[in-house]
PAKOLBA-767494 format. One line per 10 residues: number of its first residue (from 0); their letters; for each residue x, y, z of N, C-alpha, C, CB. Coordinates in pm, 1 decimal, always signed. Glycine has a CB too. Layout:
NUM = a = X,Y,Z,X,Y,Z,X,Y,Z,X,Y,Z ~ ...
! end
This chain:
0 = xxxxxxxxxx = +548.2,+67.0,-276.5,+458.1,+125.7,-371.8,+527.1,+238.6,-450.0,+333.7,+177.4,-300.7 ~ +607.2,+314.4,-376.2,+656.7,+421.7,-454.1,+786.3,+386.1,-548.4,+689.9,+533.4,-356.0 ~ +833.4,+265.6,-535.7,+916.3,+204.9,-616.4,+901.4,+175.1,-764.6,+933.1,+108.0,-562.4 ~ +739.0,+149.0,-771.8,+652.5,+104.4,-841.7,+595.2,+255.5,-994.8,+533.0,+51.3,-707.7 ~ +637.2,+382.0,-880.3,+557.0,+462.7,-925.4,+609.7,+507.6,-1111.8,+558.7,+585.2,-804.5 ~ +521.6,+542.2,-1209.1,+534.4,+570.2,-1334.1,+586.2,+712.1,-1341.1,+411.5,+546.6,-1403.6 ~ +652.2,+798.1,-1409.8,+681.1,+917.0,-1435.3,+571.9,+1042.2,-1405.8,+717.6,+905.6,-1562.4 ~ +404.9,+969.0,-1455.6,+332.5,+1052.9,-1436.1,+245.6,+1070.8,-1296.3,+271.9,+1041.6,-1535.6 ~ +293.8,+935.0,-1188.2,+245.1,+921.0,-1078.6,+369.0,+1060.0,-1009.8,+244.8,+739.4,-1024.2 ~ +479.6,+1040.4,-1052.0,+588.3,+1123.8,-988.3,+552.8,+1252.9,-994.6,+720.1,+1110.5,-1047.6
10 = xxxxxxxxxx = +469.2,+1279.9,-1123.7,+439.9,+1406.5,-1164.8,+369.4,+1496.8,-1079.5,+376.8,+1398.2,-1270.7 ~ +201.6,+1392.2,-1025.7,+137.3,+1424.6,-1006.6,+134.6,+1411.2,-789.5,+59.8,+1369.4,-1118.6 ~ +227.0,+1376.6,-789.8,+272.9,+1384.6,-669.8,+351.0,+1504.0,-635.6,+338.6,+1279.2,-648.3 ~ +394.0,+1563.9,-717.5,+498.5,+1695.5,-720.1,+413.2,+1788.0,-749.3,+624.9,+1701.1,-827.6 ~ +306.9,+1806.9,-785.8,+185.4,+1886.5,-821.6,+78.5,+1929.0,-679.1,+99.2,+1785.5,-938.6 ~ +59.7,+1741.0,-646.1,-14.2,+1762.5,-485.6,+39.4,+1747.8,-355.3,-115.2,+1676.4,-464.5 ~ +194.3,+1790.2,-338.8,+245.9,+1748.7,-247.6,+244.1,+1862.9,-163.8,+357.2,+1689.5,-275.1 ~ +237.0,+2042.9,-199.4,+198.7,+2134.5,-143.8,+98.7,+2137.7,-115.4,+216.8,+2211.0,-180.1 ~ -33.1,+2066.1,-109.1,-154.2,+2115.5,-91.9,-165.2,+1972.5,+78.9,-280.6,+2101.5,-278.6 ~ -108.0,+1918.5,+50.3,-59.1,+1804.5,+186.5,-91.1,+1857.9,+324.5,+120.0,+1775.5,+195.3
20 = xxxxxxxxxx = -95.1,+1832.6,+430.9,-58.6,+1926.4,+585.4,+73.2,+1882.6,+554.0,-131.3,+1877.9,+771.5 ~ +95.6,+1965.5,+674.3,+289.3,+1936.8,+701.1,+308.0,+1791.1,+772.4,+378.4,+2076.9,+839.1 ~ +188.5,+1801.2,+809.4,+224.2,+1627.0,+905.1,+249.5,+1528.5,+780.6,+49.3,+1541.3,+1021.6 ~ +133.4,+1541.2,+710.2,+162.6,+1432.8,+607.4,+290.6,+1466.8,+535.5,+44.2,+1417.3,+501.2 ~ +326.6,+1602.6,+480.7,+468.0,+1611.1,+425.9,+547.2,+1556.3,+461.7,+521.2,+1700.2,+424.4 ~ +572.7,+1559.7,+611.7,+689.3,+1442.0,+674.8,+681.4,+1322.5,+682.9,+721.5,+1448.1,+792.8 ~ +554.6,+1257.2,+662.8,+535.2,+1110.6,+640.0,+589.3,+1094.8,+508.8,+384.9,+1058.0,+649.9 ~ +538.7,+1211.7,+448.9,+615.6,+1168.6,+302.9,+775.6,+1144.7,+293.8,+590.8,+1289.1,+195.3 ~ +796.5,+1276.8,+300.8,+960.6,+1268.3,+340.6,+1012.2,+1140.3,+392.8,+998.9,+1370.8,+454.8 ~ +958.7,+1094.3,+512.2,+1041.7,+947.9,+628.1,+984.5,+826.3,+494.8,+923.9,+904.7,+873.5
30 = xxxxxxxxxx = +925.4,+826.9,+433.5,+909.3,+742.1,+309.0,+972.8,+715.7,+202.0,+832.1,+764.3,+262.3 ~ +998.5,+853.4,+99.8,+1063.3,+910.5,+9.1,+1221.8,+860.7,+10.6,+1040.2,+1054.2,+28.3 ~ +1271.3,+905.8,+187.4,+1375.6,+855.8,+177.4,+1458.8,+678.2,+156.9,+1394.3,+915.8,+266.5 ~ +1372.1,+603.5,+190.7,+1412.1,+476.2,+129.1,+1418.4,+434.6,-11.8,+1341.8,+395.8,+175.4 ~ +1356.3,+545.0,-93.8,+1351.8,+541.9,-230.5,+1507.1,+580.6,-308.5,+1233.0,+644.8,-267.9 ~ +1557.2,+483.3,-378.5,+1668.3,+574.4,-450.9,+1643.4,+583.6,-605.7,+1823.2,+510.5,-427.5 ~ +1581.2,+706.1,-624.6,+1579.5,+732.9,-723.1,+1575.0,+890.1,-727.9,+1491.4,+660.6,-775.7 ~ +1595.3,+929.7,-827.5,+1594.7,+1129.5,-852.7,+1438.8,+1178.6,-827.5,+1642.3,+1193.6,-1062.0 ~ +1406.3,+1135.9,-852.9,+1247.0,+1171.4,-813.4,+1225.3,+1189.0,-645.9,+1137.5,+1031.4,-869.6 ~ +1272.3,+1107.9,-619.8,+1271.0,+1052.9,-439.8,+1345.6,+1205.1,-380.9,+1408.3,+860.7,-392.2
40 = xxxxxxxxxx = +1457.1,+1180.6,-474.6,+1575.6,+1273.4,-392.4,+1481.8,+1499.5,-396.7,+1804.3,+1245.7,-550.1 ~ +1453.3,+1503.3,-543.8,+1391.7,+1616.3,-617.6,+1299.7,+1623.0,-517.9,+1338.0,+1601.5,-771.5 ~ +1190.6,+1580.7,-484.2,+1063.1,+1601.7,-388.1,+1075.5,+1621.3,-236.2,+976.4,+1483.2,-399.5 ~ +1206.6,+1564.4,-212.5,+1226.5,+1612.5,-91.0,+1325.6,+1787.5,-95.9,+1309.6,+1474.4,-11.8 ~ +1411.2,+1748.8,-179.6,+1439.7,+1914.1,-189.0,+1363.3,+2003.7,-185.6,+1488.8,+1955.9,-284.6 ~ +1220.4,+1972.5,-280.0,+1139.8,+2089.6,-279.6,+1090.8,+2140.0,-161.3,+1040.0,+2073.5,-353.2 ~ +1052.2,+1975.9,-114.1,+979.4,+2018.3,+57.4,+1076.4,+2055.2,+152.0,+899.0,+1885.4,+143.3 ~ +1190.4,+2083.2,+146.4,+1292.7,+2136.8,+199.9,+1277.3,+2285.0,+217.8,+1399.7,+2102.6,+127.4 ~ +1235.4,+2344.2,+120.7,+1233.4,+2477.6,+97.3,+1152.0,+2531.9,+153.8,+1225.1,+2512.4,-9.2 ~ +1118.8,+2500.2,+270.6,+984.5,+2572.5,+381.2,+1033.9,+2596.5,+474.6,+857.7,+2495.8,+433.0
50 = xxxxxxxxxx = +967.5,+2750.3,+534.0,+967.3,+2777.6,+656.7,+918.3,+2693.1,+764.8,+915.9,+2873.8,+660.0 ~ +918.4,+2607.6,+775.3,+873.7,+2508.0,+920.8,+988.7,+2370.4,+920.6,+669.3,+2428.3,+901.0 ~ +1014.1,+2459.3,+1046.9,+1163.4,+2398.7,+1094.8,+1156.5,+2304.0,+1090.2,+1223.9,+2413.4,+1209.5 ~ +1049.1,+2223.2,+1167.2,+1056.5,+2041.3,+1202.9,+1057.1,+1985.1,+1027.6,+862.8,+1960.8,+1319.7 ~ +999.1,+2058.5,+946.6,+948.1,+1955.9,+838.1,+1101.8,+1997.1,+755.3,+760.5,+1997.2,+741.5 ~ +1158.7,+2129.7,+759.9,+1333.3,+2098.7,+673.4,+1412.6,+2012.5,+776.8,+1451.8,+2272.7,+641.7 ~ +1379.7,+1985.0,+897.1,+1479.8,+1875.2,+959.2,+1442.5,+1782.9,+929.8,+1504.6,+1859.2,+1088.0 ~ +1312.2,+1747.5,+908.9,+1295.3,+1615.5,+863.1,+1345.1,+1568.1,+727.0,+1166.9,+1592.8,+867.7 ~ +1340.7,+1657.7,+629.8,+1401.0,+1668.4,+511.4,+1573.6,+1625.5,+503.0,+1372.0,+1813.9,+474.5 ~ +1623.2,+1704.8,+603.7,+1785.5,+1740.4,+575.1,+1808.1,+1584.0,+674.0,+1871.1,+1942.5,+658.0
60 = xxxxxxxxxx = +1718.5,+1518.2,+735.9,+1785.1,+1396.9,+832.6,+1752.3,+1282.1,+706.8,+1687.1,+1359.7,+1023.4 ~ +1669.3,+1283.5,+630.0,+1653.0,+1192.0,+527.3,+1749.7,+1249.5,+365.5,+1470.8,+1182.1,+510.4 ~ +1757.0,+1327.1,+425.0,+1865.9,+1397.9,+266.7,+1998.6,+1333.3,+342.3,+1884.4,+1643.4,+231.5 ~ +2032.2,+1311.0,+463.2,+2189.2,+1281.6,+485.5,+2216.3,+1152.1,+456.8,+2242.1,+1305.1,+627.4 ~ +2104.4,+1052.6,+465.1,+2129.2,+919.5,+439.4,+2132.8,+860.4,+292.3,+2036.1,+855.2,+510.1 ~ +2049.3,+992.5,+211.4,+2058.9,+938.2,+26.6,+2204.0,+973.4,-0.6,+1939.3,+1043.1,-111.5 ~ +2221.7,+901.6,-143.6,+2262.1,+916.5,-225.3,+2277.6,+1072.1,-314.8,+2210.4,+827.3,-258.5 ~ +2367.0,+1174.6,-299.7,+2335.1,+1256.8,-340.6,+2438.3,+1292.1,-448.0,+2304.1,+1329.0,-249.9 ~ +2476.1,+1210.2,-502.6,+2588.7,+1211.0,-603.6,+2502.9,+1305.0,-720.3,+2644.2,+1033.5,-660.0 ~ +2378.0,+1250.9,-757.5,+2326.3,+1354.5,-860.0,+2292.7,+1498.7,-819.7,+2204.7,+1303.3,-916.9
70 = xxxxxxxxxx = +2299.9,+1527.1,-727.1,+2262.5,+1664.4,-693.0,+2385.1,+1753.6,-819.3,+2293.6,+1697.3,-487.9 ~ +2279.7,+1881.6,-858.1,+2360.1,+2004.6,-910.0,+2447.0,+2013.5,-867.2,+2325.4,+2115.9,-904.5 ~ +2539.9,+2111.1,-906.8,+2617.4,+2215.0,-794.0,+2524.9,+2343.9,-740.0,+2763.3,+2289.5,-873.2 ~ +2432.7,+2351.1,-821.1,+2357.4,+2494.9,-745.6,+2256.4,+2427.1,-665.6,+2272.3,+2622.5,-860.3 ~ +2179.9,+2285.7,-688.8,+2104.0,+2223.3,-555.0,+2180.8,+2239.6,-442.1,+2073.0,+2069.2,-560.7 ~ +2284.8,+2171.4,-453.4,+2396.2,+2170.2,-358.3,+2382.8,+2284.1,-252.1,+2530.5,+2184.3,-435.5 ~ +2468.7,+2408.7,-336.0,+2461.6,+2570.4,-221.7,+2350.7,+2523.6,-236.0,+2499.8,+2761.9,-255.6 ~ +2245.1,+2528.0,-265.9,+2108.1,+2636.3,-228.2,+2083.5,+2597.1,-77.0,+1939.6,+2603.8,-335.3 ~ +2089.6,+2408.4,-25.2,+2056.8,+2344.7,+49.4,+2172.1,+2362.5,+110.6,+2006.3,+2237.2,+19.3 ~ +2267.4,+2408.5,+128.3,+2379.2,+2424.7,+229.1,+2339.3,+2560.8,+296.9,+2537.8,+2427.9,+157.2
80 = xxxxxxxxxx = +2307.7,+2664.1,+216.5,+2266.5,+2779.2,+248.9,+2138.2,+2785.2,+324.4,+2263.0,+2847.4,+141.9 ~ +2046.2,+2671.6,+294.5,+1952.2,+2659.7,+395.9,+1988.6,+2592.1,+513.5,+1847.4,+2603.4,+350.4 ~ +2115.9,+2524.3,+481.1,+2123.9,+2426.8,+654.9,+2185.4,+2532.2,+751.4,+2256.7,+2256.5,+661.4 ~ +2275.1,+2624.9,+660.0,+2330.3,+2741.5,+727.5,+2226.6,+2812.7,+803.1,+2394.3,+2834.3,+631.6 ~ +2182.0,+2843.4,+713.0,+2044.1,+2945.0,+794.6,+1980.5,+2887.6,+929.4,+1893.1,+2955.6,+684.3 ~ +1956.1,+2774.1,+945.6,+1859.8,+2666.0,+1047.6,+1940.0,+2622.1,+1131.3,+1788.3,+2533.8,+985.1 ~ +2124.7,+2666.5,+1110.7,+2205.4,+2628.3,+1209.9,+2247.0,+2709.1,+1317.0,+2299.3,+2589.2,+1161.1 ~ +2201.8,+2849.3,+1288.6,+2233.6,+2959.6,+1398.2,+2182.1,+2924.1,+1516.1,+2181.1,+3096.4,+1370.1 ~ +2051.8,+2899.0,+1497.5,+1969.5,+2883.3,+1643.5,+1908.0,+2752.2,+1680.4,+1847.9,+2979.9,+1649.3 ~ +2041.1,+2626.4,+1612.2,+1973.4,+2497.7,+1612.5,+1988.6,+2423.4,+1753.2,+2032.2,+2409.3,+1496.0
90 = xxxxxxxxxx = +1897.7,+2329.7,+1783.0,+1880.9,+2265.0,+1910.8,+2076.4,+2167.3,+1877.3,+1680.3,+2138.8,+1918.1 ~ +2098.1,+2111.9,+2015.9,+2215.7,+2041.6,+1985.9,+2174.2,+1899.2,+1873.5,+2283.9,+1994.3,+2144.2 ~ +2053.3,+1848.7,+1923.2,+2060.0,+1773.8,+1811.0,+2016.6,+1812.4,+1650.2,+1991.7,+1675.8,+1851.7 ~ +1923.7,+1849.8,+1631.8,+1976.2,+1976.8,+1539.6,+2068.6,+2011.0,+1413.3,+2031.2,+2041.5,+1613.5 ~ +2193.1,+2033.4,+1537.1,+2335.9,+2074.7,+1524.0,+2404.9,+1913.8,+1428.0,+2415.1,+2110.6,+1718.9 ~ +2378.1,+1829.0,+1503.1,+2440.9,+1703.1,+1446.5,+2346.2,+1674.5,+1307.0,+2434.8,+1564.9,+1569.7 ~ +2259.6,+1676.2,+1292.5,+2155.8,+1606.9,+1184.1,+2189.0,+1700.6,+1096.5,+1984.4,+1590.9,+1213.2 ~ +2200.3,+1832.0,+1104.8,+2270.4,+1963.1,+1016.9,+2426.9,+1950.6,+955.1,+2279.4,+2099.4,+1125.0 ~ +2495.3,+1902.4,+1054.1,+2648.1,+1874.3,+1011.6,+2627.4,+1722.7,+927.3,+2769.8,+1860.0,+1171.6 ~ +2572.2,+1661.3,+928.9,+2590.0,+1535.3,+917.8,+2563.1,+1541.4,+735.9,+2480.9,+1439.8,+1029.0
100 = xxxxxx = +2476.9,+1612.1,+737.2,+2391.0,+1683.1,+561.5,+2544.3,+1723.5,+540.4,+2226.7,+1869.0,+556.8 ~ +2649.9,+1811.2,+589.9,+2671.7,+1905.0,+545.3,+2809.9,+1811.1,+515.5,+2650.1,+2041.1,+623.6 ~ +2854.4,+1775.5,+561.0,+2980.7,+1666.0,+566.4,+2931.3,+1536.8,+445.1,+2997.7,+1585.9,+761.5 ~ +2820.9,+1509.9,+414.9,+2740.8,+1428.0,+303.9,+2753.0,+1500.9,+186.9,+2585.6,+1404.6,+332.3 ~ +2712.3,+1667.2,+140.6,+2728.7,+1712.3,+69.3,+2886.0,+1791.8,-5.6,+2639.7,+1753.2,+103.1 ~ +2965.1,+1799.8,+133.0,+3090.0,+1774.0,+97.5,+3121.5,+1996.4,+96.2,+3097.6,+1644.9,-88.6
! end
């Protein structure tokens, strides 16, 4: 379905995707990621950018398997600087799903 989606479905998904629980955010995310497209990749960055650990791991374990050739260079740091941050006090697995982003992003 999300393969399917129009520019303004993308839109309006990026509009109601904060108002979501976090549970559903990560359904989104484990979804999102089979998508290859910039839209797919953009919506999970955003939901990246939260304080709740499980839902940026869920993010950064589906960010290691895209395609991230289009990423910025400043997407890039920003999300390295967050894996940094979440790696001080990360569980061992964690540790691997964190390196694995980080060795992807280069």
């Amino acid at each position: 379905m999300l393969n399917s989606f129009s520019d303004e479905e993308w839109m309006e998904l990026f509009e109601k995707i904060d108002n979501y629980s976090e549970k559903a955010q990560m359904h989104c995310v484990e979804c999102l990621s089979d998508i290859d497209n910039r839209n797919s990749l953009l919506l999970i960055l955003k939901l990246s950018d939260t304080p709740n650990r499980e839902l940026f791991v869920t993010c950064v374990d589906s960010l290691r398997n895209m395609d991230l050739s289009s990423l910025y260079q400043s997407e890039k740091e920003h999300l390295l600087k967050r894996v940094k941050e979440y790696s001080a006090d990360a569980s061992k697995l964690e540790i691997i799903v964190l390196k694995a982003l980080m060795d992807a992003v280069g």
